[in-house]
C-alpha positions as YAML, in Angstrom:
chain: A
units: angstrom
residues:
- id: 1
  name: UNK
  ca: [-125.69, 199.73, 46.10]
- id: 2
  name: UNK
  ca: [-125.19, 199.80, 49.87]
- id: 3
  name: UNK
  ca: [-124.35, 203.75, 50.21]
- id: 4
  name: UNK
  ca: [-123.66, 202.94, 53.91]
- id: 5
  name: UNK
  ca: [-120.56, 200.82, 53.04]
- id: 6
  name: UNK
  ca: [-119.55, 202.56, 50.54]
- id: 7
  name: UNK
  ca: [-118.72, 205.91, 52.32]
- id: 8
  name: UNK
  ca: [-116.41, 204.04, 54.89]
- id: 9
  name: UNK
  ca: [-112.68, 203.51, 54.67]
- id: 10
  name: UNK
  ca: [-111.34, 200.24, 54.10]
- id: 11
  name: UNK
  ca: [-110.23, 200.03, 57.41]
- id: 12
  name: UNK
  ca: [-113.52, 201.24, 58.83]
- id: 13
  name: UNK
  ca: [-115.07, 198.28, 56.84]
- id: 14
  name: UNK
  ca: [-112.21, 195.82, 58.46]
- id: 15
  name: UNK
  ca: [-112.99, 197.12, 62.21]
- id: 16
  name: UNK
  ca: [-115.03, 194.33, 63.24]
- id: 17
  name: UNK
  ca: [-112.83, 191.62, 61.84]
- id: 18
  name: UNK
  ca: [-109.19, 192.89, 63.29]
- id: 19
  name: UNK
  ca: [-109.59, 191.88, 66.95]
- id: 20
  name: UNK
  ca: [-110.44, 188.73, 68.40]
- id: 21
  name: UNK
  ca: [-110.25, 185.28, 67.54]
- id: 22
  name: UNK
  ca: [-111.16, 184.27, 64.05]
- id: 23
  name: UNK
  ca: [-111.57, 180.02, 63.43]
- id: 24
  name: UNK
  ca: [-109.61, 179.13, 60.50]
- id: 25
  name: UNK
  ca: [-109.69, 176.04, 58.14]
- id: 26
  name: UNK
  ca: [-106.58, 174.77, 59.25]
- id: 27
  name: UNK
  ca: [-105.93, 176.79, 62.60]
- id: 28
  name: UNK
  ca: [-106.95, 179.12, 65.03]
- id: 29
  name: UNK
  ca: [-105.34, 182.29, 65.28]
- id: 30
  name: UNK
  ca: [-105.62, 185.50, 66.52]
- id: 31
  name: UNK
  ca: [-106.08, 188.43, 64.03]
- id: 32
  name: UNK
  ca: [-104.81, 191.66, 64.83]
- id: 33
  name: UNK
  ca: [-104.37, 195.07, 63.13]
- id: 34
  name: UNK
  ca: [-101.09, 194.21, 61.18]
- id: 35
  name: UNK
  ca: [-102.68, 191.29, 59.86]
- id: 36
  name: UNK
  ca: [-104.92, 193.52, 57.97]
- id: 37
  name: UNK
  ca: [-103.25, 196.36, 57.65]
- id: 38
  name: UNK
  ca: [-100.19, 194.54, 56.16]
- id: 39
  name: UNK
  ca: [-102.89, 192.95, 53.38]
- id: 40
  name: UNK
  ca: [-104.84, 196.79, 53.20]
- id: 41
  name: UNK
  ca: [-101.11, 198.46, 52.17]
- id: 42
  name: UNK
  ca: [-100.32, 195.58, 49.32]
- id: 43
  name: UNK
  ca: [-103.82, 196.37, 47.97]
- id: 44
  name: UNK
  ca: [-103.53, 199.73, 47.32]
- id: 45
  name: UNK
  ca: [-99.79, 199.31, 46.00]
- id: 46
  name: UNK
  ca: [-101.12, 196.50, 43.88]
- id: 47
  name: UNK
  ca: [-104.36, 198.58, 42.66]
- id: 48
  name: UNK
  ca: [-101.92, 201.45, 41.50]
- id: 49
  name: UNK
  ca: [-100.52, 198.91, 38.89]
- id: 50
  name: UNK
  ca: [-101.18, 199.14, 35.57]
- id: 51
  name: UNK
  ca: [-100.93, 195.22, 34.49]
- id: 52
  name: UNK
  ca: [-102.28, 195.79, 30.88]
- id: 53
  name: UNK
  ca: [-99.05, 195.64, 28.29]
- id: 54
  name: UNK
  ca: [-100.40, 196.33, 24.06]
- id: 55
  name: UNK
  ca: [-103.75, 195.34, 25.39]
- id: 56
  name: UNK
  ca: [-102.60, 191.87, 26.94]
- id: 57
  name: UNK
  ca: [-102.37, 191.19, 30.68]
- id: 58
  name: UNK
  ca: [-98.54, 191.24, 31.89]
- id: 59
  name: UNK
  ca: [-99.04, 187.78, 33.20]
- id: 60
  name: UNK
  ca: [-95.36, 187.78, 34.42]
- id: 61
  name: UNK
  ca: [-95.22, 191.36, 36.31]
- id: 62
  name: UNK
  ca: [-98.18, 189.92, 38.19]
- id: 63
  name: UNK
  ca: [-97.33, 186.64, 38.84]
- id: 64
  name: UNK
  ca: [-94.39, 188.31, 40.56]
- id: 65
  name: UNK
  ca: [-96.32, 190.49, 42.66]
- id: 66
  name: UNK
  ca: [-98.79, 187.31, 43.61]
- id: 67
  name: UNK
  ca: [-96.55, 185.48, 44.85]
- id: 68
  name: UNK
  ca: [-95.56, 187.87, 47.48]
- id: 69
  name: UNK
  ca: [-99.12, 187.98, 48.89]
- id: 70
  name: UNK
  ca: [-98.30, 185.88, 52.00]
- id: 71
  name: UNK
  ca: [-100.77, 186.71, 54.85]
- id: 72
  name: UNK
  ca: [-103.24, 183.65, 55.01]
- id: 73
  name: UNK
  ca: [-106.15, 184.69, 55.92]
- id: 74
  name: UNK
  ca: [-109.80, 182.30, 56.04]
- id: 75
  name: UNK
  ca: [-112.03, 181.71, 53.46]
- id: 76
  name: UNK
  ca: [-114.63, 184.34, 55.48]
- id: 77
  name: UNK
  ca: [-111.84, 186.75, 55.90]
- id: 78
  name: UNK
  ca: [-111.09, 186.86, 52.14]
- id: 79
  name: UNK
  ca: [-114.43, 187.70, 51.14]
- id: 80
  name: UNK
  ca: [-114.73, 190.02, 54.26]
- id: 81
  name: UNK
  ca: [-112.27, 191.71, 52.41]
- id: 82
  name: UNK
  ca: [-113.65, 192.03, 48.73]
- id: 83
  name: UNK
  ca: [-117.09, 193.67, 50.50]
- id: 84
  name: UNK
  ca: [-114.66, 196.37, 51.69]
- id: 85
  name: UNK
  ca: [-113.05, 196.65, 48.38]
- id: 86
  name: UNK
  ca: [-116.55, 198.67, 47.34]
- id: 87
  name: UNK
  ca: [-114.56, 201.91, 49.04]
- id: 88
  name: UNK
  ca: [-112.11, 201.46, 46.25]
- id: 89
  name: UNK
  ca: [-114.78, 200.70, 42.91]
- id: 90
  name: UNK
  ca: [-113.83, 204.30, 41.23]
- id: 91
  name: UNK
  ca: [-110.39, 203.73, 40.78]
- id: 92
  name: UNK
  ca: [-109.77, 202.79, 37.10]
- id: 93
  name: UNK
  ca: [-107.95, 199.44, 37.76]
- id: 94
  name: UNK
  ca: [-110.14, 198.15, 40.59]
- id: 95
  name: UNK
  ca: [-112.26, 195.97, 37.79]
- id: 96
  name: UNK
  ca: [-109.30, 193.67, 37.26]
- id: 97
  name: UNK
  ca: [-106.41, 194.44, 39.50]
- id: 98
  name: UNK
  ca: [-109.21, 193.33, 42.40]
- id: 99
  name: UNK
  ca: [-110.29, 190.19, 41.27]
- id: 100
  name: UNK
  ca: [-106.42, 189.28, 40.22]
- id: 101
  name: UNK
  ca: [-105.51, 190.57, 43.76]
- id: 102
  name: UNK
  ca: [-107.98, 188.05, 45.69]
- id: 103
  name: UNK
  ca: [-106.47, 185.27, 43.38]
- id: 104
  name: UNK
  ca: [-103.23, 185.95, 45.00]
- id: 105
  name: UNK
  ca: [-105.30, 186.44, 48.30]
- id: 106
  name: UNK
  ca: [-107.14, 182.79, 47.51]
- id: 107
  name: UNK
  ca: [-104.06, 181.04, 46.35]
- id: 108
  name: UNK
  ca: [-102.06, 181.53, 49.53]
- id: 109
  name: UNK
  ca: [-105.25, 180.48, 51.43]
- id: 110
  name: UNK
  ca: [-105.56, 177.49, 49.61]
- id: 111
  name: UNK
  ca: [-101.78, 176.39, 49.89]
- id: 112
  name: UNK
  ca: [-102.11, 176.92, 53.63]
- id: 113
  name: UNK
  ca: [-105.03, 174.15, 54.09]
- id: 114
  name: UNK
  ca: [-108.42, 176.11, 52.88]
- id: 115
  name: UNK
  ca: [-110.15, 174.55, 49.60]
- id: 116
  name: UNK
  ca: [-113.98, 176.08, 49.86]
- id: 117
  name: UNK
  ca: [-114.14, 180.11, 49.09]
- id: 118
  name: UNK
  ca: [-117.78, 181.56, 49.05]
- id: 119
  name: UNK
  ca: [-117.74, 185.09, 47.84]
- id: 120
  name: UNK
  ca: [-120.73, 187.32, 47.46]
- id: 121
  name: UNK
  ca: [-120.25, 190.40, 44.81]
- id: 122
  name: UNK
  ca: [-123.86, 191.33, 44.75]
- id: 123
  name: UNK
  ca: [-122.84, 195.25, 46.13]
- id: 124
  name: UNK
  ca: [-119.81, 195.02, 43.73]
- id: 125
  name: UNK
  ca: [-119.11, 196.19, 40.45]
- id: 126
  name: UNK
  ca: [-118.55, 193.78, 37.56]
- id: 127
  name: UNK
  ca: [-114.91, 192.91, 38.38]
- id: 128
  name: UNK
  ca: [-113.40, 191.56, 35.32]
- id: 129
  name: UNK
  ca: [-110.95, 187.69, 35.74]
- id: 130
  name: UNK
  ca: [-112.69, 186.31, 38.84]
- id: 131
  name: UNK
  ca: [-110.64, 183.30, 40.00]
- id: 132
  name: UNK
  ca: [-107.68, 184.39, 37.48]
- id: 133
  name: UNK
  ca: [-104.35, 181.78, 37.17]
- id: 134
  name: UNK
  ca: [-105.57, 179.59, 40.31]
- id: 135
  name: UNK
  ca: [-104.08, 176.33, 40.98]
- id: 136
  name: UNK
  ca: [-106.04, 173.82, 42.60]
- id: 137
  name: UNK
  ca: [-105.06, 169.81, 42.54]
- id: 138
  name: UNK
  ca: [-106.96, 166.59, 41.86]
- id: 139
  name: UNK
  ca: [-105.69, 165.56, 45.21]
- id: 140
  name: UNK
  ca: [-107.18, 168.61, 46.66]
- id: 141
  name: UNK
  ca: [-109.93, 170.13, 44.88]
- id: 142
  name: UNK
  ca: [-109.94, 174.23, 44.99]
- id: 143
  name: UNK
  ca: [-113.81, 175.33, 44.92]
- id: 144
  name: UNK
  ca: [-115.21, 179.36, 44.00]
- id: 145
  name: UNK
  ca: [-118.54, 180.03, 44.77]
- id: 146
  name: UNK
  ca: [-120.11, 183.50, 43.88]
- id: 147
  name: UNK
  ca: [-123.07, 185.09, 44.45]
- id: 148
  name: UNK
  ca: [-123.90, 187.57, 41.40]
- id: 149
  name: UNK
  ca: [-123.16, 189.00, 38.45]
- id: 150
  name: UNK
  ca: [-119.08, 188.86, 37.07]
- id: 151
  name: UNK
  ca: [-117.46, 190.77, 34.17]
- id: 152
  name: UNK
  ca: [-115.44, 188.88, 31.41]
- id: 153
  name: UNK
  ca: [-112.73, 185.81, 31.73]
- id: 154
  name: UNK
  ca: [-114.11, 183.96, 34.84]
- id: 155
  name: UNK
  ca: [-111.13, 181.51, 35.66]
- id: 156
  name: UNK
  ca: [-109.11, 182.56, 33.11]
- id: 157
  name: UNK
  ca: [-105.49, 180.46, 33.02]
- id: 158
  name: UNK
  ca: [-107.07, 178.56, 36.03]
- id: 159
  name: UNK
  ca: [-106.22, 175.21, 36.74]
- id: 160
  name: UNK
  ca: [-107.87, 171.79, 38.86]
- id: 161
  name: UNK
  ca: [-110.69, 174.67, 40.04]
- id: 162
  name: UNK
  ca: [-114.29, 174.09, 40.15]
- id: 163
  name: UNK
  ca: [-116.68, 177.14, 39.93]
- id: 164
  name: UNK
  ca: [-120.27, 177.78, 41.08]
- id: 165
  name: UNK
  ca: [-121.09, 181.58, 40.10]
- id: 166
  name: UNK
  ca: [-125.17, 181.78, 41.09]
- id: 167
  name: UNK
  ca: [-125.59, 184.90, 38.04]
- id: 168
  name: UNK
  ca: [-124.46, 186.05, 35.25]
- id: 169
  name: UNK
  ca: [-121.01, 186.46, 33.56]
- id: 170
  name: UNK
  ca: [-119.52, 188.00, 30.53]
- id: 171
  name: UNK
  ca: [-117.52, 186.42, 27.43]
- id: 172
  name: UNK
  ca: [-114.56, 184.63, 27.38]
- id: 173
  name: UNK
  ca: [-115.70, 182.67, 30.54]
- id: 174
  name: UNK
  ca: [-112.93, 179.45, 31.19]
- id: 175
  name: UNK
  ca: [-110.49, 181.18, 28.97]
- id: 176
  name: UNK
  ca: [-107.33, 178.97, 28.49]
- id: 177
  name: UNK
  ca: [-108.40, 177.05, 31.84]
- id: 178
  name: UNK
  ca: [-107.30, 173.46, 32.32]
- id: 179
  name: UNK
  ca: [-109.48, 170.41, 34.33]
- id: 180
  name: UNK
  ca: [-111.66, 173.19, 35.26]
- id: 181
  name: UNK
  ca: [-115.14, 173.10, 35.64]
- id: 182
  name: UNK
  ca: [-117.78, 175.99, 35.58]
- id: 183
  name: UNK
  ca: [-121.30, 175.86, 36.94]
- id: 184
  name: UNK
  ca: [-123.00, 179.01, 35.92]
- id: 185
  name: UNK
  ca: [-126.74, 179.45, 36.73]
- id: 186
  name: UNK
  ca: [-127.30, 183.10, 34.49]
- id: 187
  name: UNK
  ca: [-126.23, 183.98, 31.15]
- id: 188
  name: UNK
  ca: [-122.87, 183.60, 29.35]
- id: 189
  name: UNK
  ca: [-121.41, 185.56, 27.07]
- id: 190
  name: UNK
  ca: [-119.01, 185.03, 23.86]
- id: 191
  name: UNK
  ca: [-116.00, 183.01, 23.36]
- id: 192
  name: UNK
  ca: [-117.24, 180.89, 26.15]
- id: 193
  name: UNK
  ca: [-114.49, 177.37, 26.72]
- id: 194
  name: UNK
  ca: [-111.69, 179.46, 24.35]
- id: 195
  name: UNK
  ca: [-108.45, 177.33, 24.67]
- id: 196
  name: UNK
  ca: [-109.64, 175.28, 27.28]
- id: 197
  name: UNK
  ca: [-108.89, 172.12, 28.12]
- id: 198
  name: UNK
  ca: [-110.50, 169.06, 29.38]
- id: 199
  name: UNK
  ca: [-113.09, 171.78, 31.46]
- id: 200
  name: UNK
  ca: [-116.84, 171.39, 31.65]
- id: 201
  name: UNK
  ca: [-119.15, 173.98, 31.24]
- id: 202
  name: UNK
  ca: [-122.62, 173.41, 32.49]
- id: 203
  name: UNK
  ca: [-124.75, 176.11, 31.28]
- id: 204
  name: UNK
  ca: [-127.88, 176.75, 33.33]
- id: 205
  name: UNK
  ca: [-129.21, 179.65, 31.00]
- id: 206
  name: UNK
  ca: [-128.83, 181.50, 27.92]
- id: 207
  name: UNK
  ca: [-125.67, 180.87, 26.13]
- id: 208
  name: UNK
  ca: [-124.71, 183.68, 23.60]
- id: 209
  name: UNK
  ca: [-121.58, 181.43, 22.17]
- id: 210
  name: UNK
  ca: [-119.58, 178.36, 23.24]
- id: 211
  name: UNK
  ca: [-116.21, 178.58, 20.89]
- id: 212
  name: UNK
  ca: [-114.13, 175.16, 21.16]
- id: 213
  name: UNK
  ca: [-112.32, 175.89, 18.17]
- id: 214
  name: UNK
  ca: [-109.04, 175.90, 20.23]
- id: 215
  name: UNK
  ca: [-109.90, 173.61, 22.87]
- id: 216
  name: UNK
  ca: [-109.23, 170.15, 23.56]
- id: 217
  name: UNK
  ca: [-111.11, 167.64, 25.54]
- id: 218
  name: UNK
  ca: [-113.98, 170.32, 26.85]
- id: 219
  name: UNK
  ca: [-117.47, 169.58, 27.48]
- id: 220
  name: UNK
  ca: [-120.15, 172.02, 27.17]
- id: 221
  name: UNK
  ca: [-123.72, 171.21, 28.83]
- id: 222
  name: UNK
  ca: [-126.55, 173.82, 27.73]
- id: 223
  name: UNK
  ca: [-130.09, 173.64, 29.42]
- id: 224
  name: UNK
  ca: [-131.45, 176.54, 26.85]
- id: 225
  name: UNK
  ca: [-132.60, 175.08, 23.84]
- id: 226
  name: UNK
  ca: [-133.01, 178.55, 21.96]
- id: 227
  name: UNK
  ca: [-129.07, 178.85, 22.45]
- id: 228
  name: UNK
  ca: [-128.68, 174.96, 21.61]
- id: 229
  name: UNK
  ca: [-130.20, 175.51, 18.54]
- id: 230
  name: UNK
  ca: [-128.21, 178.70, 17.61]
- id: 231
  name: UNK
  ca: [-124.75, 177.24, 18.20]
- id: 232
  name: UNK
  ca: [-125.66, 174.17, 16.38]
- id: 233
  name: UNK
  ca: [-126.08, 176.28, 13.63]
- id: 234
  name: UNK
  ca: [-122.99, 177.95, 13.91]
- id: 235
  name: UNK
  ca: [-120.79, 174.57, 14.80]
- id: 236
  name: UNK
  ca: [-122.80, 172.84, 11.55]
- id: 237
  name: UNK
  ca: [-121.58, 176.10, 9.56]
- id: 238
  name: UNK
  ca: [-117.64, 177.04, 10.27]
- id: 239
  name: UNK
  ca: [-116.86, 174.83, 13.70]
- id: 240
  name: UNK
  ca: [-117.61, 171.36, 12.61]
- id: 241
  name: UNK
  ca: [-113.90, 170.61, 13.49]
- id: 242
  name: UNK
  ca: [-113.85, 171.13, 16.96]
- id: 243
  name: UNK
  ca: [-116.22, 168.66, 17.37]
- id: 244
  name: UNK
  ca: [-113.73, 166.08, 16.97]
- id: 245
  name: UNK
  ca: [-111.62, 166.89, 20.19]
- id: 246
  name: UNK
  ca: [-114.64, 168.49, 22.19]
- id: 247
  name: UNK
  ca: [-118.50, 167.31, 22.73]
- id: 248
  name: UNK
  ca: [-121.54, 170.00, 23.12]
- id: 249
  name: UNK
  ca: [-124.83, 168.36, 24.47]
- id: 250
  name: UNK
  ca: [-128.45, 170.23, 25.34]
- id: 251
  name: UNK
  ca: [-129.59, 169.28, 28.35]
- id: 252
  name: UNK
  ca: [-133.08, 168.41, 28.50]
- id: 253
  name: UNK
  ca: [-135.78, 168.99, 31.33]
- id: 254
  name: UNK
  ca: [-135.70, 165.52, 32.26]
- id: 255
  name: UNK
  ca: [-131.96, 165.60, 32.47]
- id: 256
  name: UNK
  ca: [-131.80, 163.54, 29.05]
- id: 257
  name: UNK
  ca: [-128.56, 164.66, 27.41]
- id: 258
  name: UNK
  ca: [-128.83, 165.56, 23.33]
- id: 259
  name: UNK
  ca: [-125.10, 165.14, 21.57]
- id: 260
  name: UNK
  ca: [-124.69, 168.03, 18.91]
- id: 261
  name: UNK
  ca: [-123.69, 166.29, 15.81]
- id: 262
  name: UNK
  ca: [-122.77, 167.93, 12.65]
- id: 263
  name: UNK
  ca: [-124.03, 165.41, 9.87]
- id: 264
  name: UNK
  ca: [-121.37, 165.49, 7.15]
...
């Protein structure tokens, strides 16, 4: 972990990026201290919150708080701002209330003109609904890349987003996303695809489940035949049905793609 970031302040992290004249998607502007310091004061409000409601996410109580997020700041400047987040990593809702935080953050980006967000969490802990409830468009395509490892849910409720993540990533991975698609080079966890619909999920590495039991329309692309072969099992066992509404292929070397079929 980068000990030298870690023992400055938010603000100390922020002090070469709140003067000057920062180039922007869709504009230049000039970025002074409120700029930051308006964003640094909702983040630390927002951290505070405790979102989790009988074990569920209060979807509502932060869409509400989202939605009030409305400095724009550029793709560079957002993930300027998650490396300074690592001053905050103890705190017992930073896992989630971060990542759900830059969605907000991303979203009112996005709506202002940005579509490309590259995000590098290599210094970071494993922070838990990466890309959370984002709404992208076919007319505008909204695209996540990250650098390193991710906790659970990765684009969980998203929508019209397409996701690169270069490592690994825990279960539930597309959760109830929608047109999605996910590009993950390391491992996936569980209850990958749950509720999804019409995503793609192209699977670079070991795959411990795909579980299209509730989805509709979702196509899953696996490169690793040892997990091919293991979820074949399982889908020839107790998931046969969701092959009806959703396809599952292994990928092979060549680039030859193998349909999993469940011979009745």
């Amino acid at each position: 972990m980068n000990t030298a970031l870690k023992k400055k302040s938010l603000e100390d992290s922020l002090s070469g990026h709140t003067s000057g004249v920062i180039e922007s998607e869709s504009r230049v502007e000039t970025v002074g201290d409120g700029k930051f310091g308006g964003v640094l004061d909702q983040y630390r409000e927002f951290l505070d919150r405790n979102f989790i409601t009988d074990g569920d996410l209060d979807v509502n109580a932060w869409v509400r708080i989202r939605d009030q997020i409305k400095t724009v700041l550029s793709p560079a400047e957002i993930n300027t701002f998650l490396q300074s987040t690592i001053t905050n990593e103890d705190h017992s809702y930073y896992l989630l209330n971060t990542s759900i935080f830059l969605s907000g953050l991303i979203q009112t980006s996005y709506n202002d003109g940005n579509s490309l967000f590259d995000l590098n969490v290599q210094n970071l802990r494993l922070l838990s609904a990466m890309g959370a409830f984002l709404d992208g468009s076919q007319e505008q395509p909204l695209s996540i890349r990250v650098k390193g490892n991710v906790g659970t849910h990765l684009g969980v409720n998203s929508n019209d987003v397409k996701f690169y993540l270069d490592g690994d990533t825990g279960f539930y991975c597309g959760d109830r996303a929608n047109n999605s698609e996910f590009y993950v080079s390391g491992d996936v966890g569980v209850m990958t695809g749950f509720c999804s619909s019409n995503c793609l999920f192209d699977l670079k590495s070991r795959v411990e489940n795909i579980n299209l039991v509730n989805a509709k329309g979702s196509t899953a692309l696996i490169s690793d035949r040892e997990s091919f072969e293991i979820i074949r099992k399982k889908y020839t066992a107790i998931y046969a049905e969701a092959l009806k509404y959703n396809e599952i292929y292994f990928v092979h070397p060549d680039g030859k793609k193998e349909l999993l079929v469940v011979e009745k």
